[in-house]
C-alpha positions in Angstrom: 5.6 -79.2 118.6 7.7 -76.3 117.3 9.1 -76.4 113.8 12.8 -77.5 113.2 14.9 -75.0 111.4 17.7 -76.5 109.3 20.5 -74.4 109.4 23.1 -75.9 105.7 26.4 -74.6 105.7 28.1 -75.5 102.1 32.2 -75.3 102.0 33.2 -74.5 98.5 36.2 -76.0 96.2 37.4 -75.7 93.0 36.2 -79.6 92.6 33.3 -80.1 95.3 30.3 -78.7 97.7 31.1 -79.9 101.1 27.7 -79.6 102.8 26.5 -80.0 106.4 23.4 -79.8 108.4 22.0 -78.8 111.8 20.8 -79.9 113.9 22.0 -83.3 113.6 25.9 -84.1 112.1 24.5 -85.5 108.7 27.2 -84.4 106.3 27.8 -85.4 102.4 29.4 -83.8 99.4 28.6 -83.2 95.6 30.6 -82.4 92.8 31.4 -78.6 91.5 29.7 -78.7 88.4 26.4 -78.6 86.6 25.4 -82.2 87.8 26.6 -82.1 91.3 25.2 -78.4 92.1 21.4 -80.0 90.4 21.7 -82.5 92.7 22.4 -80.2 95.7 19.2 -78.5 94.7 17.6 -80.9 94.5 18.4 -82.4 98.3 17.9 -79.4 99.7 14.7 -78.3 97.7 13.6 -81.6 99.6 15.2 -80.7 102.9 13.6 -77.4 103.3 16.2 -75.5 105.2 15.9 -72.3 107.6 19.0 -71.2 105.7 22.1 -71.8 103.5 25.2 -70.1 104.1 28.3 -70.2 101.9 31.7 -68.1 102.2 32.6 -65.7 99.4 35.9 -67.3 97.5 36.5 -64.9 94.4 33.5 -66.1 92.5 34.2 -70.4 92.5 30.6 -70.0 94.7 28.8 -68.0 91.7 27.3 -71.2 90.0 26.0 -72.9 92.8 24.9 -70.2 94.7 23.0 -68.5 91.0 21.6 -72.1 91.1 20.5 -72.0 94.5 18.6 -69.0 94.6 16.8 -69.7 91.1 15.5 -72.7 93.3 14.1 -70.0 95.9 16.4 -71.2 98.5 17.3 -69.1 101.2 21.1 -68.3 100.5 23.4 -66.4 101.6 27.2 -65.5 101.0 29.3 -64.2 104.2 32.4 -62.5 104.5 35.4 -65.6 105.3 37.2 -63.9 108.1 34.1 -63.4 109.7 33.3 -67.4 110.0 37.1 -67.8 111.1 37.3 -65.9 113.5 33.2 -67.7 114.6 35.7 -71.0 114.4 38.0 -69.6 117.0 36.1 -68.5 119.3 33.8 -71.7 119.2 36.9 -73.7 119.5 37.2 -75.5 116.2 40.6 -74.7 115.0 41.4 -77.3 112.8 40.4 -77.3 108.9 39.2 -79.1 106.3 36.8 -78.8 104.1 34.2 -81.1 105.6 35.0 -79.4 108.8 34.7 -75.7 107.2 31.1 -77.1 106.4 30.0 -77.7 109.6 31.2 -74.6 111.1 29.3 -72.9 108.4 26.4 -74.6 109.2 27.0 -73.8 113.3 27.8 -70.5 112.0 24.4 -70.4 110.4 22.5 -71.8 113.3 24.0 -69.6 115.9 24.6 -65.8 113.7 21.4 -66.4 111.3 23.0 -63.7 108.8 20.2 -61.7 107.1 19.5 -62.2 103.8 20.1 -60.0 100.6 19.1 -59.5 97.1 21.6 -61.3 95.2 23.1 -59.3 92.6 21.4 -59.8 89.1 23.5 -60.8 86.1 23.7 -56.9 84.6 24.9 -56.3 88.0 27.5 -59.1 88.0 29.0 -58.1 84.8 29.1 -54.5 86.5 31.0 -56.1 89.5 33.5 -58.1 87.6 34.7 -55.2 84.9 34.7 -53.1 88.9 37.1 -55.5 90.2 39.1 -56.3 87.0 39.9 -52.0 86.7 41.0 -52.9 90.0 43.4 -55.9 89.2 44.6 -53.6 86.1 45.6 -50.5 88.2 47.0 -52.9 91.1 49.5 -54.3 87.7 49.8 -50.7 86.4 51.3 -49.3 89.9 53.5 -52.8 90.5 54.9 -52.2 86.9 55.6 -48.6 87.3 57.3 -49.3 90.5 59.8 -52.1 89.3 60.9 -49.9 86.4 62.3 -47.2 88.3 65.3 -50.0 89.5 64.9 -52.3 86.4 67.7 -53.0 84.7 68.2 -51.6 81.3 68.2 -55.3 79.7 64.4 -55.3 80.8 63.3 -52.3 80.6 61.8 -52.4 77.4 59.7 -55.6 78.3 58.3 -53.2 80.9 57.5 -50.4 79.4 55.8 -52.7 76.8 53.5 -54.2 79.4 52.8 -50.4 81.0 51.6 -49.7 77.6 49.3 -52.7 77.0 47.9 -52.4 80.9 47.2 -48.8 79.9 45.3 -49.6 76.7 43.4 -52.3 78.6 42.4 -49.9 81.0 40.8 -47.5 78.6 39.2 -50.3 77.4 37.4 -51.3 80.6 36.4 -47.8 81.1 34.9 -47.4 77.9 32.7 -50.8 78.8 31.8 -49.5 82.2 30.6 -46.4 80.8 28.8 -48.5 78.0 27.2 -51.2 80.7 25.8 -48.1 83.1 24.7 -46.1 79.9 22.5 -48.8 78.6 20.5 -49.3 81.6 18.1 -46.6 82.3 18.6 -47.4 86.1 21.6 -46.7 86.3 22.2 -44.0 84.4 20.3 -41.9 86.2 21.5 -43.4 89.6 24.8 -42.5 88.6 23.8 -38.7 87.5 22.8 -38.1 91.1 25.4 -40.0 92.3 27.9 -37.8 90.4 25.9 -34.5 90.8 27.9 -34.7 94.7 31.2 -32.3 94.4 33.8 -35.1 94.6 32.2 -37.9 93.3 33.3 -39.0 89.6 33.1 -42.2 87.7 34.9 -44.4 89.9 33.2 -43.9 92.8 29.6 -43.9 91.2 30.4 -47.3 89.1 31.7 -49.0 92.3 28.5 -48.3 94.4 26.6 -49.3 91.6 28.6 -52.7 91.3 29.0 -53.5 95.2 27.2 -51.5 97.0 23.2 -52.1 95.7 21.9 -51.5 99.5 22.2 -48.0 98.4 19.4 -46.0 99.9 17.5 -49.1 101.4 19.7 -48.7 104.6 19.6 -45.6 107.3 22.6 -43.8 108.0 24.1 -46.7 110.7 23.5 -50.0 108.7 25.1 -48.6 105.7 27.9 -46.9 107.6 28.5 -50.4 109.4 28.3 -52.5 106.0 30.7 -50.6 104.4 33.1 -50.1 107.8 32.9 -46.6 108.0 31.2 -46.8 111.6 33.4 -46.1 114.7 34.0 -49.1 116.8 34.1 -49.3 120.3 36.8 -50.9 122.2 36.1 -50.1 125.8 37.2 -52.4 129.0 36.5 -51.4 132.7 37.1 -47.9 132.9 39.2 -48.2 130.0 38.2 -46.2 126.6 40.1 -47.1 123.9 40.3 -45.3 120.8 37.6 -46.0 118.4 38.7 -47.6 115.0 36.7 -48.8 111.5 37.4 -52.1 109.8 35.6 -54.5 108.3 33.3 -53.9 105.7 33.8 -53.7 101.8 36.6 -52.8 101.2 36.8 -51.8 97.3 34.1 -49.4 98.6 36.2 -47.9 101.4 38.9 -47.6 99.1 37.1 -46.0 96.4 35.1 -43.6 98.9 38.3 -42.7 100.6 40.2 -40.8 97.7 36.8 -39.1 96.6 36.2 -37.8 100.0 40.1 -36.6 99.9 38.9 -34.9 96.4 35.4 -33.7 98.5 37.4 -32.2 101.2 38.9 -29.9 98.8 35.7 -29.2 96.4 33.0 -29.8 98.3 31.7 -27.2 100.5 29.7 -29.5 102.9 32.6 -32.0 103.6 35.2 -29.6 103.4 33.8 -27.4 106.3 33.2 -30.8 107.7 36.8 -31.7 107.9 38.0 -28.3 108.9 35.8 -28.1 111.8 37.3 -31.6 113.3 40.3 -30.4 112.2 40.3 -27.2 113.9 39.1 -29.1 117.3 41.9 -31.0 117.4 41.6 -34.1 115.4 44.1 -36.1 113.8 43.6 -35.7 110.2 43.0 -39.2 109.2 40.5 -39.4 111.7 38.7 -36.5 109.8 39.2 -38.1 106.9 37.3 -40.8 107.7 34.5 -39.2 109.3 34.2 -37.2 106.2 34.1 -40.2 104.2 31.3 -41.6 106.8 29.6 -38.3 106.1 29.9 -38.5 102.3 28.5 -42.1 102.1 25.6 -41.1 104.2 24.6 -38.0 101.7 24.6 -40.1 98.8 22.6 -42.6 100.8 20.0 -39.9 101.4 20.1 -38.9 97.9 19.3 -42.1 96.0 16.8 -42.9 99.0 14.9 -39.7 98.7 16.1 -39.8 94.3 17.3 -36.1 94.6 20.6 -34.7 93.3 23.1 -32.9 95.1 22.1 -29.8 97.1 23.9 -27.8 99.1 20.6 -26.4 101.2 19.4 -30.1 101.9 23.2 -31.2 103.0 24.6 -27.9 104.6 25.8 -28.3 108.4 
């Protein structure tokens, strides 16, 4: 007789671990904390499942999912919209938290998403400082905005807060360049990274923090992860126009205003972006075939551990 696999799919509260099981409709919950996520190791340590899938919800998943690959579980964190939209299409439209489980679990069974490294702690506390500069400049821009049509009576309060957001955010870039400068690593996977015309600090620290599949992916799988990679969207005879989405989006965002910055200094991409230019394509469309381009250069260069040359990247 074949093995069974046992697909877990694990819904995630503030409060509790929904968890479910395929085959079979065994389902049972634990509590959110130290206790209740040893217990779910230890249940599943017992079960022996295939794999464990768990959505990403802004870091409540951290603790149990830390615990459950300490255990040597096979876990893995997906993208939410990605298991809605599995929901919809498989029919299941209401929601709850039980049923979130099972669909994770189906979800599990029927995508089997690969698994990844998870992120070590160093590279956690790179990631969070990432996403709070983020958060900061998000509040800086908001603030900046509402003080052009503040009234005077609170336009102090404002300016105080610009102030303080701005001090905070030296403050995290001090940190960052602290946490990549004490790492050996790093620091010298940011040197090539920033040896690219274009790419600075901002770019460099947020590959480091969320993009570690750096240079262990060709050309297509990294494209794709980050949702740089035309899609299709063809019926019949019908070709419709090809569009990105999906992916990681802090890295799009942050590869997007370097590769504006790269069409201007960097002789590659900029010759790049005025020969799709010059044939007729819409400028944001060469935009983000030069940011395509750009992410697949550094790719090659921490693969391969070489800095930027313009010989070895050159059309």
């Amino acid at each position: 007789m074949s093995p069974v696999h046992i697909h877990v799919g694990i819904d995630v509260a503030k409060d509790r671990l929904d968890v479910a099981q395929r085959p079979g409709t065994e389902a049972w919950w634990v509590t959110n904390d130290e206790s209740g996520i040893a217990d779910l190791v230890a249940r599943l340590k017992a079960l022996g499942p295939t794999l464990v899938v768990l959505e990403a919800t802004g870091g409540i998943e951290l603790p149990a999912v830390g615990a459950l690959a300490a255990a040597g579980l096979p876990v893995v964190v997906v993208n939410p919209r990605q298991v809605r939209e599995f929901a919809r299409a498989t029919g299941r439209l209401a929601k709850t938290d039980a049923i979130d489980a099972q669909v994770l679990a189906q979800f599990a069974e029927a995508v089997r998403p690969a698994l990844r490294p998870l992120p070590d702690a160093a590279t956690h506390q790179l990631s969070s400082l990432v996403t709070r500069r983020r958060q900061v400049i998000e509040m800086l821009t908001a603030e900046k905005n509402r003080l052009r049509t503040a009234a005077p009576a609170v336009c102090g309060h404002i300016k105080e807060h610009i102030v303080w957001l701005e001090r905070s955010l030296s403050d995290l870039d001090r940190e960052l360049g602290q946490v990549i400068h004490s790492s050996d690593i790093w620091r010298a996977q940011d040197n090539l990274l920033q040896s690219a015309p274009g790419v600075g600090p901002v770019l460099s620290t947020t590959l480091l923090a969320e993009l570690p599949e750096l240079g262990s992916l060709n050309r297509k799988e990294i494209a794709a992860l980050v949702g740089v990679a035309p899609l299709n969207r063809d019926s019949g005879t019908l070709r419709g126009r090809r569009t990105v989405w999906g992916g990681r989006s802090q890295v799009r965002a942050a590869l997007y205003m370097a590769a504006l910055v790269a069409t201007r200094r960097n002789p590659v991409i900029r010759a790049f972006y005025d020969r799709l230019v010059g044939a007729g394509k819409p400028k944001k469309v060469a935009l983000t075939a030069c940011m395509r381009k750009l992410l697949t250069i550094l790719n090659a260069m921490i693969r391969h551990q070489t800095p930027w040359s313009l010989q070895d990247h050159a059309l």
